[in-house]
C-alpha positions as CSV (number, residue, x, y, z in Angstrom):
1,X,-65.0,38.9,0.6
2,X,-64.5,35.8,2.4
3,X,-68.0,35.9,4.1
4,X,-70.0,36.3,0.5
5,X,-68.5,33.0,-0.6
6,X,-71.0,30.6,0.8
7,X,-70.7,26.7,-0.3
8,X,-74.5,25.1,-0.9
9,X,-74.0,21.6,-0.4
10,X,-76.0,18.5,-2.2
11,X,-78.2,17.6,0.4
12,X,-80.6,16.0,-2.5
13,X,-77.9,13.3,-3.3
14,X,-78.8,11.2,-6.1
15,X,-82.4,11.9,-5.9
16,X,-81.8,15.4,-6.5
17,X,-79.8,14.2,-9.7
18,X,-83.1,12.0,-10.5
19,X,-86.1,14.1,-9.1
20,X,-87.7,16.6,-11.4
21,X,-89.2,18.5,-8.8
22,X,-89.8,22.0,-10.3
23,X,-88.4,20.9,-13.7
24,X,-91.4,18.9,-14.9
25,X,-90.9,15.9,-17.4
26,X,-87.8,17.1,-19.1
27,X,-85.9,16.5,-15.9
28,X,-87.1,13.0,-16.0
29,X,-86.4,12.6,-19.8
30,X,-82.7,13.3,-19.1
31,X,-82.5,11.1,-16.2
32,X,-83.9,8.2,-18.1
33,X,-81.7,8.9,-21.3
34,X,-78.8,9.0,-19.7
35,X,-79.7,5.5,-17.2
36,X,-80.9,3.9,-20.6
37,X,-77.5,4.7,-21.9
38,X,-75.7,3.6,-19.2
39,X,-77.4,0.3,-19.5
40,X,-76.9,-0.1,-23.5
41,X,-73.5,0.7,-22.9
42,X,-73.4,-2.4,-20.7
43,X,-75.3,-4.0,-22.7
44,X,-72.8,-3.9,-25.7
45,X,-69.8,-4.9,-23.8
46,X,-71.5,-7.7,-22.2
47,X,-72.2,-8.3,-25.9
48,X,-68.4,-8.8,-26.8
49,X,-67.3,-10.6,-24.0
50,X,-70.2,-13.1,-24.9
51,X,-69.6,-13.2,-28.7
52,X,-65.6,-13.7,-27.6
53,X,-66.5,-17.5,-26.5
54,X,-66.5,-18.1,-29.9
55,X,-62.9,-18.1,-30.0
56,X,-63.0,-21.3,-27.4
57,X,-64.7,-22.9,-29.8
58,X,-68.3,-24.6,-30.7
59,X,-68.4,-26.6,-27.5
60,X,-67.4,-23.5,-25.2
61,X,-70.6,-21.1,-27.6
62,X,-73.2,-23.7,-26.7
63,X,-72.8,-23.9,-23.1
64,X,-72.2,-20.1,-23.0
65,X,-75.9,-19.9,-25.0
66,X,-77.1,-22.7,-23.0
67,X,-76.8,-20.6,-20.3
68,X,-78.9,-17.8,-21.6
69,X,-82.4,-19.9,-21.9
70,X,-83.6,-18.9,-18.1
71,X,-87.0,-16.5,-18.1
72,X,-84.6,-13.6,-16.5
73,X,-82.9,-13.6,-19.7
74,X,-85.5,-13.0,-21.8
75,X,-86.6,-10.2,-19.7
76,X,-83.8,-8.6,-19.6
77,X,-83.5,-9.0,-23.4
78,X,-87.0,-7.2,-24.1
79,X,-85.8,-4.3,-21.5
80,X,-82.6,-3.9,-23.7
81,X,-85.5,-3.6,-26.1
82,X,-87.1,-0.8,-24.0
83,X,-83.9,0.9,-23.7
84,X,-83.1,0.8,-27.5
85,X,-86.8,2.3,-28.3
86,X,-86.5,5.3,-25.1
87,X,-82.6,5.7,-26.0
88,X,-83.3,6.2,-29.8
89,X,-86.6,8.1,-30.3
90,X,-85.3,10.6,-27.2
91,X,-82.0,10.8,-29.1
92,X,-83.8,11.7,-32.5
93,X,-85.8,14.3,-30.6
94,X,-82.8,16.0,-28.8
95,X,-81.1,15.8,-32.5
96,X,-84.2,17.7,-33.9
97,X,-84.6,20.0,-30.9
98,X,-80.7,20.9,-30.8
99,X,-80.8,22.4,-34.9
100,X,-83.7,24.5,-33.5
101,X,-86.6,22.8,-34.9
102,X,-89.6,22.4,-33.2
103,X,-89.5,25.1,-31.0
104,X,-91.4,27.9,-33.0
105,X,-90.9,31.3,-34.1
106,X,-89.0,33.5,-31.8
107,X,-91.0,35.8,-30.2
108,X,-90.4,38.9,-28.5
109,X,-88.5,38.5,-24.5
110,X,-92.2,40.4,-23.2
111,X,-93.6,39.8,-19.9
112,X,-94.5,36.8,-18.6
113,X,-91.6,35.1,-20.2
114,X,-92.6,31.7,-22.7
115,X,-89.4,29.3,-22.0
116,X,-88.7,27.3,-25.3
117,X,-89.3,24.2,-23.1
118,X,-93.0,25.1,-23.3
119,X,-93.2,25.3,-27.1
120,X,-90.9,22.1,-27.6
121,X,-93.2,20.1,-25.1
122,X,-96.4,18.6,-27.9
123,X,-93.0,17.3,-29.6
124,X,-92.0,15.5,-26.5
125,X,-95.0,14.4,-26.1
126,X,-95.6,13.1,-29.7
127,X,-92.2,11.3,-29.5
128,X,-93.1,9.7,-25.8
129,X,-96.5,8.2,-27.1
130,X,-94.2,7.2,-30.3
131,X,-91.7,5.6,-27.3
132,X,-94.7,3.7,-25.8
133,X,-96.2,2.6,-29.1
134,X,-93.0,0.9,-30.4
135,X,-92.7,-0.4,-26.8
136,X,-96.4,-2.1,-27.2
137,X,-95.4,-3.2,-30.3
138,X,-92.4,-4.6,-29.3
139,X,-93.8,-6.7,-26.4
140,X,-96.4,-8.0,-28.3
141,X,-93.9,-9.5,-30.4
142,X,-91.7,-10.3,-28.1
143,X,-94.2,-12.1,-25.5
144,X,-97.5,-13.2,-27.4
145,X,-95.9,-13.9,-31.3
146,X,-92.8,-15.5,-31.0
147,X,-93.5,-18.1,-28.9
């Protein structure tokens, strides 16, 4: 018994955690939802911390504000942007996806085998090009109309 138990180690790491490799574009839609997550999340306490100066007062708000006029800020504003659009399309579609919808009929288990990924994938799709659209969108705005 003690010789069947073999141990497979990680030897991927983290890019076995972020490569899709066999898995196709799902992989990497899980990936990216979770980082995109991860960096609302920080995002939103940053967010408190910030709006907490207020308590110091007007004088302490300004400066903290002040500080926030630099070019890096505004790009990391419109990817907050990017990972509001990703984070909340993806979640819609994983929503949709999870009640059963959008995968089709079931269909017999006959040989060669149709995974449900396969028949969910034109919805992915869809809701990617709807990702990059609102992205487009967003950046025009944010870049070339509100100078």
């Amino acid at each position: 018994m003690e010789k069947n138990k073999q141990h497979l180690k990680n030897k991927l790491g983290l890019l076995g955690w972020l490569g899709g490799g066999r898995y196709g574009l799902e992989r990497y839609a899980y990936a990216l939802h979770r980082l995109t997550g991860l960096g609302l999340l920080t995002y939103f306490i940053l967010h408190i911390f910030v709006t907490g100066t207020r308590i110091a007062g007007p004088e302490a708000w300004q400066q903290t504000m002040q500080s926030f006029t630099t070019p890096w800020f505004k790009v990391g504003e419109f990817l907050i942007f990017v990972c509001f659009a990703y984070h909340g399309l993806n979640g819609l579609r994983l929503g949709i996806t999870e009640l059963g919808l959008m995968l089709g009929k079931p269909a017999r288990p006959v040989y060669p085998y149709r995974s449900s990924v396969l028949r969910q994938r034109p919805f992915f799709i869809v809701v990617m090009i709807l990702v990059a659209a609102m992205i487009l969108l967003g950046g025009t705005d944010f870049y070339l109309l509100n100078r």
